[in-house]
Structures are given as structure tokens and as C-alpha cells.
C-alpha positions in Angstrom: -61.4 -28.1 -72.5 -62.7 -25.0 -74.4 -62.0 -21.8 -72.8 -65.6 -20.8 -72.7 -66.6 -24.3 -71.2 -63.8 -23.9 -68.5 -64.7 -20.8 -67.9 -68.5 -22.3 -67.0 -67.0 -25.3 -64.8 -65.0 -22.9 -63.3 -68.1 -20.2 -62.1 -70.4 -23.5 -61.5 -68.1 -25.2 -59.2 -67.2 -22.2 -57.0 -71.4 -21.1 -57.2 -71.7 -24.6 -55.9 -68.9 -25.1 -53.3 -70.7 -21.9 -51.5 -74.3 -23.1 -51.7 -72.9 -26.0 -50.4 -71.4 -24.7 -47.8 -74.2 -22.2 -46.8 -75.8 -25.5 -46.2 -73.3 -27.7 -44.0 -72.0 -24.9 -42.0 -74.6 -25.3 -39.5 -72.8 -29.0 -38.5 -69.7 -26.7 -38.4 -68.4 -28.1 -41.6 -66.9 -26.6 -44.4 -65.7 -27.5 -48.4 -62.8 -26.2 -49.9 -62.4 -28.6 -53.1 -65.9 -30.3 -54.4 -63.9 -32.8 -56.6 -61.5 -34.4 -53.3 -64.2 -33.0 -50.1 -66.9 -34.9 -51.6 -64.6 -38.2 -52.5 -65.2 -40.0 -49.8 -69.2 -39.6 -49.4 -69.6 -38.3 -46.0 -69.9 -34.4 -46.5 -72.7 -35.4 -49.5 -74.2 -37.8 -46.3 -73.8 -34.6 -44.0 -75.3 -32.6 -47.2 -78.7 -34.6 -48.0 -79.1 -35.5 -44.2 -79.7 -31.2 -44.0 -81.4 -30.8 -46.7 -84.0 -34.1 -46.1 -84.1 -33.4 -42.6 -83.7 -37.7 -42.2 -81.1 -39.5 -41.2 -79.1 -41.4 -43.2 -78.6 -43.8 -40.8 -75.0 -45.5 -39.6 -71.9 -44.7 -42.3 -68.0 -44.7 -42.6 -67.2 -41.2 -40.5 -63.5 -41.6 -41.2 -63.3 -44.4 -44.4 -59.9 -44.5 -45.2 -60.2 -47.6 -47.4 -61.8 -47.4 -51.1 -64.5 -49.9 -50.6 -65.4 -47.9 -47.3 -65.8 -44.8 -49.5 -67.7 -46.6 -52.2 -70.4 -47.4 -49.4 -70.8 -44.3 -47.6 -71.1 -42.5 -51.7 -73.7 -45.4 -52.7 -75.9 -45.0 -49.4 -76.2 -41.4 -50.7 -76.8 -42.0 -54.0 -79.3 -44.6 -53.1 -80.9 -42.2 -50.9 -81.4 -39.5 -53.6 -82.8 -42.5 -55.7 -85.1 -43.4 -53.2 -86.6 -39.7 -53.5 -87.8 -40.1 -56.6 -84.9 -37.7 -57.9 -83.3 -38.7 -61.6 -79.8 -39.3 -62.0 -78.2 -40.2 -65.1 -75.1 -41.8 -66.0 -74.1 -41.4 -62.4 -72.1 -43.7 -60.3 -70.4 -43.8 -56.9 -66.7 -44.2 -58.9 -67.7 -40.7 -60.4 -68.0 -39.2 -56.8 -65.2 -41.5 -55.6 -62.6 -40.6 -58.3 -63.2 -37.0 -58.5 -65.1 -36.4 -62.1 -65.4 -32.9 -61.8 -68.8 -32.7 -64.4 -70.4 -35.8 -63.1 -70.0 -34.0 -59.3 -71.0 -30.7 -60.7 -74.1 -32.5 -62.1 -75.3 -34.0 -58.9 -75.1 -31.0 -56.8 -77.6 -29.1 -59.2 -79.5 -31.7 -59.4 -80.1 -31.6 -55.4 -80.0 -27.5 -55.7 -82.9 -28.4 -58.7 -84.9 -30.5 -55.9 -83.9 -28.9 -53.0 -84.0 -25.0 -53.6 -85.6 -24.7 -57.3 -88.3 -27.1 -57.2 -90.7 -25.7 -55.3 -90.7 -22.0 -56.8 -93.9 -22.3 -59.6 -95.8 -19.6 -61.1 -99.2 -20.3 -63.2 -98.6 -24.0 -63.2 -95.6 -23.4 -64.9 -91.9 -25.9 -64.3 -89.8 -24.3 -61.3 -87.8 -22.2 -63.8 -90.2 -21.0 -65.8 -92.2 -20.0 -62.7 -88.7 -18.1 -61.2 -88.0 -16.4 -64.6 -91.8 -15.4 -64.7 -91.9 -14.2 -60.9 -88.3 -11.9 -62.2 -90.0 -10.3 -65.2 -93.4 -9.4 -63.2 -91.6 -8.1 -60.5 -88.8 -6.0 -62.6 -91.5 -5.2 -65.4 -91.9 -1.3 -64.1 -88.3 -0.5 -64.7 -87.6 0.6 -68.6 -83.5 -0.3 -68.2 -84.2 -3.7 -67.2 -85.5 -6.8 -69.4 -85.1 -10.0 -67.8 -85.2 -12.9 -70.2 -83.1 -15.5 -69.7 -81.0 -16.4 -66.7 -77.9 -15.4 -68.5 -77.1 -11.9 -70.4 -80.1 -10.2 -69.0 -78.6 -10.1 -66.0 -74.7 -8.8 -66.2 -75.1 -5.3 -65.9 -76.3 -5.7 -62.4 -80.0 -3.7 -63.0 -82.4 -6.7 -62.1 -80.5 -7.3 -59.1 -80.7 -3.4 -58.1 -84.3 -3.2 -58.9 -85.2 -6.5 -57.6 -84.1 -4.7 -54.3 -86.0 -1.4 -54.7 -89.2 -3.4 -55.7 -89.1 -5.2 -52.2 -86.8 -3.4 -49.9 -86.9 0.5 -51.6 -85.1 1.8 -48.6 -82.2 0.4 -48.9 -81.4 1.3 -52.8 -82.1 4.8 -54.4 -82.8 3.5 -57.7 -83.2 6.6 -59.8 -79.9 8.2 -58.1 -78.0 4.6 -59.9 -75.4 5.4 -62.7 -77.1 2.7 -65.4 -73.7 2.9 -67.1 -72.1 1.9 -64.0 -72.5 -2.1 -64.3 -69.9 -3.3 -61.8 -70.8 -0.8 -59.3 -74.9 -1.5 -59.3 -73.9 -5.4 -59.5 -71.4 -5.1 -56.5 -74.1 -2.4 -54.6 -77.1 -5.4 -55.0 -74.6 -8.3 -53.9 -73.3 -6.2 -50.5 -76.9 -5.2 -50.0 -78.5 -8.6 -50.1 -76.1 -10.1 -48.0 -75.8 -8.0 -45.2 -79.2 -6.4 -44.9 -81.8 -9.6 -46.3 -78.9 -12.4 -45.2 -79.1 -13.8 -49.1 -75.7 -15.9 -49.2 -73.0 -14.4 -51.9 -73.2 -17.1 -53.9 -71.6 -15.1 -56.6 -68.3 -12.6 -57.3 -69.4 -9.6 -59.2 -66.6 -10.4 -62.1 -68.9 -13.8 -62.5 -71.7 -12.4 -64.0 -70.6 -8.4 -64.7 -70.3 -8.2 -68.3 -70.4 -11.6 -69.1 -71.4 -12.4 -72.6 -72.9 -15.3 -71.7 -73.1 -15.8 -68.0 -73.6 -19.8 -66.1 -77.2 -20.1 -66.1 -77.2 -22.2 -63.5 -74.9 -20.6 -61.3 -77.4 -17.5 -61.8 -80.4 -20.0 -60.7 -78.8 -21.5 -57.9 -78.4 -17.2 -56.6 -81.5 -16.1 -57.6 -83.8 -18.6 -56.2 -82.4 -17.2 -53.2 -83.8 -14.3 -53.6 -87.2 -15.7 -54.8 -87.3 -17.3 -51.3 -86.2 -14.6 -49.4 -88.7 -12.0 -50.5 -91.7 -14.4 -50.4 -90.9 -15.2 -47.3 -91.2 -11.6 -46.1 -94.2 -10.9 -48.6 -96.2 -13.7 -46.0 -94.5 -11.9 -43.3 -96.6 -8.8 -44.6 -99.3 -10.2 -45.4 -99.9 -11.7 -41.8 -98.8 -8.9 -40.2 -101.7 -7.0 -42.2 -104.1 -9.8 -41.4 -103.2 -9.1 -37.6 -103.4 -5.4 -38.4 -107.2 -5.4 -39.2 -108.3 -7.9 -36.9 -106.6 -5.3 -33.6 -108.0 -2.3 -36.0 -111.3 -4.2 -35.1 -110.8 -4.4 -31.4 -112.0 -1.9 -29.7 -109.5 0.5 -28.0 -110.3 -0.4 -24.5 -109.0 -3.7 -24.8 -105.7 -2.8 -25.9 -105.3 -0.1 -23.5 -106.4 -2.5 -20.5 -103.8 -5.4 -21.5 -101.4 -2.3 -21.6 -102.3 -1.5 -17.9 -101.5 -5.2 -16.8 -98.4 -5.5 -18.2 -97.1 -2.6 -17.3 -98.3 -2.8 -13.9 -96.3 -6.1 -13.7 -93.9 -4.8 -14.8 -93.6 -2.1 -12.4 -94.4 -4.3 -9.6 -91.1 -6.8 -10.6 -89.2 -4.1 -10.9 -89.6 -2.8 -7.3 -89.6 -6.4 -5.6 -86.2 -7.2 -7.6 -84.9 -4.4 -6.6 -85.9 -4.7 -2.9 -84.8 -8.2 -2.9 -81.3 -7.4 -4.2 -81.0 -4.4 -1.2 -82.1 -7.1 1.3 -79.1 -9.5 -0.2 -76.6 -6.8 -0.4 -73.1 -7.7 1.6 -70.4 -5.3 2.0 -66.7 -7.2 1.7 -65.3 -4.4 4.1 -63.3 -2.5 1.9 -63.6 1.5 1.2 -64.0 1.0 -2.9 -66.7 -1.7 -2.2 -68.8 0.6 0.2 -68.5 3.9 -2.4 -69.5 2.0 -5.5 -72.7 0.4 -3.4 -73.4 4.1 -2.8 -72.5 5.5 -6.0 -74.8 2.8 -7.3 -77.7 3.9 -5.2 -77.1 7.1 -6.4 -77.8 6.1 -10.2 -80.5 4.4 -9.2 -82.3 7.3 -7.7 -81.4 9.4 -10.5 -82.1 6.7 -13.2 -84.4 3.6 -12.7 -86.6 5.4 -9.6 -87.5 8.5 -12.2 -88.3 6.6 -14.6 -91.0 4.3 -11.8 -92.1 7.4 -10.9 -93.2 8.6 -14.2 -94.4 5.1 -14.8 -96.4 5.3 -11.7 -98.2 8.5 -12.9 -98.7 7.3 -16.8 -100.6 4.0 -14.7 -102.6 6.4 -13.2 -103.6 8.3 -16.0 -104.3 5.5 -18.3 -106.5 3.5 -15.8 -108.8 6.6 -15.8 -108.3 6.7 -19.5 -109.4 3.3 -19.6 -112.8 4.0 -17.1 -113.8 7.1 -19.3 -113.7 5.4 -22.5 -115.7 2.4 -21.3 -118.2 4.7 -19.9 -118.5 6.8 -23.3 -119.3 3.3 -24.9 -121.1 2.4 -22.3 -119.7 -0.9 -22.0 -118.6 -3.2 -18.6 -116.4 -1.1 -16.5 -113.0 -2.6 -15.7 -111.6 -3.1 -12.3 -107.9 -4.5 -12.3 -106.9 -7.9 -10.5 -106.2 -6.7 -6.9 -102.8 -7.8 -7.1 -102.7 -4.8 -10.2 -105.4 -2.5 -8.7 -103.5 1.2 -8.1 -104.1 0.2 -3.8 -101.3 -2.5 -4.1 -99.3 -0.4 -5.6 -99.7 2.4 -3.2 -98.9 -0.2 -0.5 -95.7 -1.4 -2.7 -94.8 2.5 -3.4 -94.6 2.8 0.2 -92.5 0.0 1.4 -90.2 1.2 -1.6 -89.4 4.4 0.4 -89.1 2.7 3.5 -86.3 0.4 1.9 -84.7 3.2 0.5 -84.4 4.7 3.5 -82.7 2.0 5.4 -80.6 1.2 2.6 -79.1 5.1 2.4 -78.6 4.6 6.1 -76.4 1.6 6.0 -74.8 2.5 3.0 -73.7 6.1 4.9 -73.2 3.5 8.5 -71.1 1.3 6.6 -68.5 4.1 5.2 -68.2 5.9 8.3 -67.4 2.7 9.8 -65.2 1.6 7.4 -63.1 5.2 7.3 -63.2 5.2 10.9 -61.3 1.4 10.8 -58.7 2.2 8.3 -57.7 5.0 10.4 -57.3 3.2 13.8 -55.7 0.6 12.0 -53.2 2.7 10.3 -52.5 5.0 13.7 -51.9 0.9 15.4 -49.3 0.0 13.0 -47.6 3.7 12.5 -47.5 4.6 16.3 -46.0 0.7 16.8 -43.5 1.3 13.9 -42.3 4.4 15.2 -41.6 2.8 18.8 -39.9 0.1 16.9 -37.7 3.1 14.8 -37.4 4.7 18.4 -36.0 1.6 20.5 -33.4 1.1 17.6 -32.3 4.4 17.5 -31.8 4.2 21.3 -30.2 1.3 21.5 -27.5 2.4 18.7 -26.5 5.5 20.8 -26.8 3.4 23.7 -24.6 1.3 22.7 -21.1 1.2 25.1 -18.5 -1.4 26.2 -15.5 -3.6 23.9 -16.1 -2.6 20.4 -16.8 -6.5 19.7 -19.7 -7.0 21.8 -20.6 -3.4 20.2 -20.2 -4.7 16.8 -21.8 -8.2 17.8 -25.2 -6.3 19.3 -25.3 -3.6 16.0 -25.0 -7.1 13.9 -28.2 -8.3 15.7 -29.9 -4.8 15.3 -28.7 -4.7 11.4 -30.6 -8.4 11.0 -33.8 -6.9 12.6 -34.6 -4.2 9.8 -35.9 -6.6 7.6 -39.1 -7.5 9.2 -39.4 -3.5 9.3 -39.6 -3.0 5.3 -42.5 -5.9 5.5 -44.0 -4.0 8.5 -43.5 -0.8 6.3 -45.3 -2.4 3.0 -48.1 -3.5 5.5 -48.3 0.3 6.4 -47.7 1.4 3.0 -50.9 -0.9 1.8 -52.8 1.0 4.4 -52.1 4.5 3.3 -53.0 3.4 -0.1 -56.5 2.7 1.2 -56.8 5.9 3.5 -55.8 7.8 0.0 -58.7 6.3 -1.5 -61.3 6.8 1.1 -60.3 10.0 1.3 -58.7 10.6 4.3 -56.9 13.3 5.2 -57.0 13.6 9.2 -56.1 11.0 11.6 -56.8 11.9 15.2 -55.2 8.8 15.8 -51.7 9.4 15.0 -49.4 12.2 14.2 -47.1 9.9 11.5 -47.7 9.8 7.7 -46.2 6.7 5.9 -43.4 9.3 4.3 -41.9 10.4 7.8 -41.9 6.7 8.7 -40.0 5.5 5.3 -37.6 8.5 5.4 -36.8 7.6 9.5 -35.9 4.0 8.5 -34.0 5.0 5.7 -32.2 7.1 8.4 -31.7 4.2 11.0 -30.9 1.7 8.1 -27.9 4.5 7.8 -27.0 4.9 11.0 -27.4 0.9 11.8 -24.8 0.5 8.5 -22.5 3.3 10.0 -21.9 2.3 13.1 -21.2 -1.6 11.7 -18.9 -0.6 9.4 -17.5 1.5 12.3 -16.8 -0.7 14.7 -16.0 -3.3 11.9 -13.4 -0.8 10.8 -12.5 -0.2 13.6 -11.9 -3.9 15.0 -9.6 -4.0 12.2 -7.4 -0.5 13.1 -7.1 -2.1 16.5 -5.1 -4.6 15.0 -2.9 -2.6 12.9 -0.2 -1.7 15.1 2.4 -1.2 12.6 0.1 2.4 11.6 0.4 5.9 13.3 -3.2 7.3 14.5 -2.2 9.8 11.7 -1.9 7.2 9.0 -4.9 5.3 10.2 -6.9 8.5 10.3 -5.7 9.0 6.8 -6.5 5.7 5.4 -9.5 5.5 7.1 -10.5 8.6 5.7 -9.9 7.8 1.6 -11.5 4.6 1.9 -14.9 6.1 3.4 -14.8 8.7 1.2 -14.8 6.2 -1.9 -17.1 3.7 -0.5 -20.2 5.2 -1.8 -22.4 3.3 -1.7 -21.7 2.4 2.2 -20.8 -1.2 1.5 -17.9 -1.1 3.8 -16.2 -2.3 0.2 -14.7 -1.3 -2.5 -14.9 -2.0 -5.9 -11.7 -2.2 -8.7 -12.6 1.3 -9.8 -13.2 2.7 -6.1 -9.9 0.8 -5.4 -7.9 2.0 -7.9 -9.1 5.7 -6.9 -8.5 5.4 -3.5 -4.5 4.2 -4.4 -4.3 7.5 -6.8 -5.7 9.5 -3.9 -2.8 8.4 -1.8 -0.2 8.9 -4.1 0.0 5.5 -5.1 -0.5 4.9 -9.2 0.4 1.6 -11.1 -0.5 0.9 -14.6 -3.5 -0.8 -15.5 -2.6 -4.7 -15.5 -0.8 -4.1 -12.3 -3.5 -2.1 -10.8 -5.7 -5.4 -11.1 -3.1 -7.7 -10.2 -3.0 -5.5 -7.1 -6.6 -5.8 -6.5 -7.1 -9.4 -7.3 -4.4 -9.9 -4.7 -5.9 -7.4 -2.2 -9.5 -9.0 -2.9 -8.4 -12.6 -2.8 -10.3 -13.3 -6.0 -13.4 -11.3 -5.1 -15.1 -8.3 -6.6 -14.5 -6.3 -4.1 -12.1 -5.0 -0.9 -13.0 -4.6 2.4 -12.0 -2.3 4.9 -9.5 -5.1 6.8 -7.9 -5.7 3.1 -7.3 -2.1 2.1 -5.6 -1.2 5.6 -3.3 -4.5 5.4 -2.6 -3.8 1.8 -1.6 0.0 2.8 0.5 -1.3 5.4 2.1 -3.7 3.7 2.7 -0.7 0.8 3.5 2.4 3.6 5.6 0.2 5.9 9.1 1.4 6.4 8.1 4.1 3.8 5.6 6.9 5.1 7.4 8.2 8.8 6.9 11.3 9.9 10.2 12.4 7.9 9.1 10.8 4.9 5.4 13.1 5.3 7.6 16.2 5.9 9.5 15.8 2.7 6.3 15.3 1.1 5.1 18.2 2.1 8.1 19.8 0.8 7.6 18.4 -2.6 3.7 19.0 -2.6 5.5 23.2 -1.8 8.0 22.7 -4.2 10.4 23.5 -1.7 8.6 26.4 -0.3 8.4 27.6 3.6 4.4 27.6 3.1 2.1 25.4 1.1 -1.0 27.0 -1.0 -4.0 25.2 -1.4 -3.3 25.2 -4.6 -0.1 23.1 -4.7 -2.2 20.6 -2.3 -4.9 20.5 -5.1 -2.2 20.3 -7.9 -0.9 17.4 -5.8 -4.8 15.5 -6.1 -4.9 16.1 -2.4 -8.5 14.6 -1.8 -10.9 17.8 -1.4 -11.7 16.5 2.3 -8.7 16.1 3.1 -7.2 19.9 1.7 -10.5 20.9 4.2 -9.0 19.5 7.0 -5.6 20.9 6.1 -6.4 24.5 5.4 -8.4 24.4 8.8 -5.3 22.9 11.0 -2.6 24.2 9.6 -1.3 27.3 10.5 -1.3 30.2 8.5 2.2 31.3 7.1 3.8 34.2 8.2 7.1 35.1 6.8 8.2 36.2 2.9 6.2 34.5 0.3 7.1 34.5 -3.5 5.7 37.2 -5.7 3.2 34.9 -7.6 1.9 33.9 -4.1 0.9 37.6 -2.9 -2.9 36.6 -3.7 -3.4 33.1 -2.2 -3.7 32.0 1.6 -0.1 30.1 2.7 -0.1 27.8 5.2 2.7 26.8 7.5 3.5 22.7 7.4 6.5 23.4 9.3 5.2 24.2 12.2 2.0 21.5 11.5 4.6 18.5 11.0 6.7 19.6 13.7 3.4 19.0 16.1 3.7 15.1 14.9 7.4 14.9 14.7 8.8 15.9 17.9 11.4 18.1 16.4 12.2 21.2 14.8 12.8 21.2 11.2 12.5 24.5 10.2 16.5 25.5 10.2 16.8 22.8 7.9 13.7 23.8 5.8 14.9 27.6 6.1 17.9 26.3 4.5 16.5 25.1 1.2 17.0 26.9 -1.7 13.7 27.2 -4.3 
């Protein structure tokens, strides 16, 4: 194939593939190839069944076999035949087999009846009469000279001034750069499509230029045109028709139908609106109420100013209306009574009354609704604190063997759940008092806050006093501990359970071991643990005091302590804080110490003079029964 006549197949078939599909879209179809789409007959049935307005009757919808094909493409052809509409040397194994030229034949042949045919000028054919409807309306602009539907038309003027000729205020013709071909061409194209709904039936680079554009590409487009802008030139025309014949009227007559309507108008508004008052529910809820009101505000601010004016402008014209007939002299006019200016009085006047009872119950209905949300907050608040109350009561009530204790705190610990729903119940209430703004509450003297922060206090104290007795079920037990190294152990593991799990984890474990003087390496550590823990992630108080028993036994005596003590002095009378810090003394536990112990008063060392010495001679020797202080007095430093 030539490059020029490629080039012409090429424009035709996509020119035709969108006029085609301008047409079929409104079955909610579309065509992407014309030479396969087309193959099978039933988009060209679709096609001619749009464009004929008739019914093809009963087809193939989904042929999948070749003979099927061949019938649905002949009842179209046939169809077309039967119109009277030539078609020659073409057969349904053109359509069926894809021959581009044969397929590109047919479809102008149906854009030729369908589109072109009925455009005629003078008695001319249907493309004479388009070319000679082009040239007399583009014959007042010197840059453009339409004649042909080819080259006169690729620098994009005819299009441009095809558009000022009909439709000047969309296109500034004398502002155009005539040099500026694409540009003009690709103004005209937007223009026509989005503002006169002409389909884009052609790309710019089509035509822009071209030496010798597809003439019937540029046929198939402009007959678009051609029946858009007739169509609004009888548009026009009847609308100047209707102009003269209301020109003709008198004025009265317009300016009493005016009256009517408007009346009506006005009259529908107000019963609509009364109605929808008189149907008006309220779901009970603040936000529901305030928007009802904040809705009868805008109403009296929007839609009742503007009846009001309405009202008066009625008023005015229906005298209007009465003076002008009387100038003429002509039949006065009285309005229907269901439009006379009486009805609406009587109207105007049950409007007010409505509005009036609806501002009441709005204002009834929020008061009563604020007035709710607050008893029913002070209910649950004044019932939760009881609740908060009794618990704390019965936790420092709570006396007796440290089992049943730890049995009845069990209970008490399984009876704060229901409280956190209880609390999000109360919590959803406070929300809704925030929105109504409410502040006061003569009804209670609890906010939610105070309530969460005192069950965040008894969930403490209920967690306390269980691990408490839990522990201390377990200290019971161990009687191979002295109160002093109970106190002690009991004392590290608290201080590393923070979280208050009555546990401890490998880290918090390993800690507590250091704290105590005990330090392994890291593979033993967890060996340790895992044996301590029994597999678990954790330690519990019963497993840490066996597990310090089982280390401490036969180790830490009251002698063993005292020699500690020695070493933690480096064999001084007195012990600094300092050395107990150097020693990674817990901080509690240096407290303690520097508030028991005695202070020291004998000779200190020179680098000592400065810093408080404590006596833990005298301190063990209240534990040991005995008096080591000759034998301490005795060692050298």
C-alpha cells in the first residue's frame, strides 16, 4: 500500500470507528477495531437498528460459528438493500473476513445516507449543498476560502470562523494568530466539543497541515457541524416567533400568570413546610435536638426572608396588575380565591402560629434532653463511686488467716472488670454532657476523671494487697529464711517488679540476682532462670524466694552478713554510704541503712573526714546476739 493511500485508510478508519461509536454508545457499546468488532455482524445490527430506529428483528447475539456470522452480516446487508441504499461489490465474506476497504466503504456509505444525505442547498446533491452552506457562511472572512473538503481546511480558519459566525462568544476571532494553524485547529475542535457537544471525530495532526487531507473523513466531521448549527438556527428562529407573538400580548396578561404562579408557589412552600414541622420526631439525643434548632434558625434567617419579601412583591404586583387594567380600561382581574391576597393572610397567619409552637418544643425538647443526660450521668457516677467505696472498705476491712484474706481479695480482684464496662458506660455519658454543653450537675459532685483515677487507685491497692498476702503465703512457708533475709528478699523483688505483676521477667531476674550480690554469666543466668521459671517467661514471687533459699542456705548467717559488711568497709570500723553504693547496694535499701544504722563515733581515716560513717558493728550486733567489735577493733586496714 502507498504511503499516501495508508495514510488515508489510516485517518478514515479511526474518523469512522468514532462516528461509529458516537452512535452505539447509547446501547452501552463500544468499537475498538472496525475490521475484527464488525466481523461477526452484530455491532453493524446494533449500528443500523440506531440509525433506522427499526428492529432488525431476531439474530445471532453471541455466533461463534462462521455460518452464524454470515447470517447475522447478510440480514444487515439485506437490510441496507432493502432501503433503497447502493452497495457495490459488497458481500458478507468482506465484513466476515475483515477487508479493511470493503468495511471502510460500507460505513460511509451509511454515514452518506444517514448523516450527509439530508443536508441540500439550492436543489443541489448533499455535498454540494454542505460545501455551499460552508462557503456562504465563512464568505465574510478574507483568510478563509473554503473549496473543497480537503486543503481548504488544514490551517484550522473555517473551523474557527465557522464558530464565530454562530456562536461569537466563545471565539475572539480577530485576537487569532492566522499563522498559528495547529493552535486555531485544536482551539475550534476543544470548543465544539465541549461547548456545542459536536463529537471529536478528528485529531488536530489529521487534518493540520495536511497536503491533501481525507475528504471524507472531513465530511463525516463537518456535517456535524452543519446539523448542529441548524438545529440551533430553528431553535432561534422559534424562539423569535414566540418572542413577537408575547411582544403582542398585552402586559397584563403576563403579569397576572406571574401572580398565580408565584402565589402557588408561595402557598406550597409554607404547607410543605408546615407539614414537615408537624412530622418532625426527635431520636432523643442532644446533637439531634441542636441541629433541629440550628435548622429552624436557617430557616428564619433564609427561606422566611425571602417569603416575606415574596409576600410584599405579591402585593405590589396585584395592584400593579389592577392599575394597568384600569389605565386600559379593560376587565379587572380578581384572583381565584384559593390565590386571592385573603388566603394568604389566613396562611401567613397560621405560619406564625406553627412557628411558634415549633420554637417552643424545639427549646422543651433540649432542656429536657440536658436535664436527662445529667440525672443519668449523676445515677451511674454516684452508684460507681458506692461501688469504688464498698471495695475500698472491704480491702482495709479485710482481717483473719492470710488465706481466706487472699481468697476474699481474689474475689474482689475478679469483680473490677464489670467496673471498666460500668466506666465506658459513664465515660459515653460524659461524652454526651460535653456536647450539650454541660458544665454543672446539681446531681452529682463526681466528674468521670475523679472516677477513672479512684479505680486506677483500687485496681492498685486490690493488686497490692494480692500479691501481698500471695507473697506472703509463700514467706510463711519458708522457714529455712531469717525475718531479716525474708525482709530483704522481699524487698529486691518488689522493687524490680514494676510493672506489679507479682513476676518477674529474665531481665528483672537477672537484676534482682546482681542486686543481691549474686552475678553469673549470661548462658548461666538463663539456665538459672529457665530452671527458676520451670520453662515460663517469667518468676513468681514463691520461685524467686525458693530459688534464694536454695542459693543463701548454709551461706548468708548472721556472721556471714557481718563479714560482708566488713568487705562492703574494706575492713573499716564504719561504713560510708559510699562504699554501700560502690557495693550496688539497691538505693532503697542504702535508705534504710543510713536511717538504722548508727552513726560512727570513733577515729575515721583521713579521706573519710567529709562523709557521714555509720556504725554496722553495733547494727549487726542487734541481729547477732554477740559482740564483735574486739574482733573487728582488731583488724588491721
Amino acid at each position: 500500500m502507498a504511503p499516501l493511500e495508508q495514510q488515508w485508510v489510516i485517518v478514515q478508519q479511526k474518523t469512522f470507528t468514532k462516528w461509529l461509536n458516537s452512535k452505539i454508545s447509547t446501547r452501552g457499546l463500544v468499537i475498538s477495531d472496525l475490521c475484527t468488532d464488525l466481523s461477526d455482524g452484530v455491532l453493524l445490527i446494533h449500528l443500523l437498528e440506531i440509525l433506522s430506529q427499526e428492529s432488525l428483528g431476531k439474530y445471532a447475539a453471541k455466533p461463534k460459528l462462521r455460518v452464524q456470522k454470515f447470517e447475522n452480516v447478510n440480514k444487515a446487508l439485506d437490510f441496507v438493500r432493502g432501503r433503497h441504499i447502493q452497495m457495490v461489490n459488497m458481500g458478507a465474506e468482506d465484513i466476515v473476513d475483515g477487508n479493511r476497504k470493503i468495511i471502510l466503504g460500507l460505513i460511509w456509505t451509511l454515514i452518506l445516507r444517514f448523516t450527509i444525505s439530508d443536508i441540500s442547498d439550492q436543489g443541489l446533491s448533499a455535498k454540494e449543498g454542505l460545501l455551499l452552506w460552508c462557503q456562504r457562511k465563512t464568505a465574510c472572512y478574507d483568510e478563509v476560502d473554503v473549496r473543497d473538503f480537503s486543503s481548504s481546511w488544514s490551517d484550522g480558519l473555517a473551523f474557527c470562523a465557522l464558530l464565530d459566525i454562530h456562536r461569537p462568544d466563545l471565539i475572539d476571532y480577530d485576537a487569532l494568530d492566522k499563522s498559528d494553524h495547529r493552535g486555531n485547529m485544536k482551539l475550534a475542535f476543544e470548543l465544539a466539543a465541549q461547548e456545542i457537544g459536536i463529537p471529536d471525530l478528528l485529531d488536530v495532526e489529521d487534518i493540520c497541515d495536511v497536503a491533501k487531507p481525507d475528504e471524507r473523513s472531513l465530511m463525516t466531521y463537518i456535517a456535524y457541524w452543519f446539523h448542529a448549527f441548524s438545529h440551533m438556527e430553528k431553535v432561534e428562529n422559534a424562539g423569535r416567533r414566540v418572542e413577537k407573538f408575547v411582544q403582542s400580548m398585552q402586559g397584563a396578561w403576563e403579569m397576572q400568570n406571574s401572580f398565580e404562579r408565584r402565589m402557588r408557589e408561595l402557598l406550597r412552600h409554607i404547607a410543605e413546610q408546615q407539614k414537615k414541622w408537624e412530622e418532625a420526631v426527635f431520636d432523643g439525643s442532644y446533637a439531634d435536638a441542636k441541629e433541629q434548632a440550628a435548622e429552624f434558625t436557617r430557616y428564619k434567617k433564609g427561606k422566611k426572608r425571602e417569603w416575606v419579601a415574596e409576600k410584599s412583591d405579591l402585593v405590589g404586583l396585584l395592584g400593579n396588575i389592577k392599575t394597568k387594567l384600569a389605565t386600559y380600561r379593560l376587565h379587572p382581574y380578581d384572583p381565584p380565591e384559593e390565590l386571592s391576597l385573603g388566603t394568604l393572610d389566613i396562611v401567613w397567619a397560621k405560619l406564625t402560629e406553627a412557628e411558634r409552637a415549633r420554637s417552643q418544643v424545639i427549646n422543651e425538647t433540649i432542656r429536657d434532653i440536658k436535664n436527662a443526660l445529667r440525672r443519668s450521668f449523676a445515677d451511674k457516677a454516684n452508684d460507681f463511686a458506692l461501688a469504688l467505696k464498698t471495695l475500698s472498705s472491704s480491702i482495709s476491712g479485710l482481717e483473719g488467716d492470710v488465706e481466706d484474706q487472699r481468697k476474699h481479695t481474689q474475689l474482689l480482684s475478679e469483680s473490677l472488670g464489670p467496673l471498666d464496662q460500668y466506666l465506658d458506660m459513664i465515660s459515653g455519658l460524659d461524652q454526651q454532657c460535653i456536647e450539650a454543653n454541660i458544665e454543672e450537675n446539681d446531681y452529682t459532685t463526681y466528674t468521670y476523671d475523679e472516677l477513672d483515677y479512684e479505680l486506677g487507685l483500687v485496681k492498685a491497692s486490690v493488686s497490692k494487697k494480692l500479691a501481698f498476702l500471695e507473697n506472703q503465703m509463700v514467706a510463711r512457708n519458708m522457714t529455712n529464711l531469717t525475718p531479716f533475709q525474708l525482709e530483704e528478699f522481699e524487698s529486691v523483688f518488689r522493687h524490680f517488679d514494676r510493672d506489679l505483676s507479682n513476676s518477674l521477667a529474665e531481665l528483672e531476674f537477672s537484676a534482682a540476682l546482681a542486686s543481691l550480690g549474686l552475678i553469673y554469666d549470661e548462658d548461666e543466668m538463663h539456665e538459672r532462670f529457665m530452671e527458676t521459671s520451670q520453662g515460663t517467661n517469667y518468676v513468681t514471687f514463691e520461685q524467686f524466694i525458693r530459688f534464694m533459699v536454695d542459693e543463701t542456705e548454709d551461706q548468708n548467717t548472721a556472721e556471714q552478713v557481718f563479714e560482708s559488711f566488713k568487705e562492703v568497709a574494706d575492713g573499716k570500723p564504719y561504713v560510708t554510704e559510699m562504699d554501700l553504693r560502690h557495693s550496688l547496694v539497691p538505693d532503697e535499701i542504702i535508705d534504710d541503712l543510713v536511717k538504722t544504722m548508727p552513726a560512727h563515733k570513733g577515729p575515721d581515716l583521713q579521706e573519710d573526714r567529709d562523709l557521714a560513717k555509720y556504725d554496722y558493728i553495733t547494727y549487726m550486733n542487734h541481729f547477732m546476739g554477740s559482740d564483735k567489735n574486739g574482733a573487728t577493733n582488731g583488724s588491721s586496714h
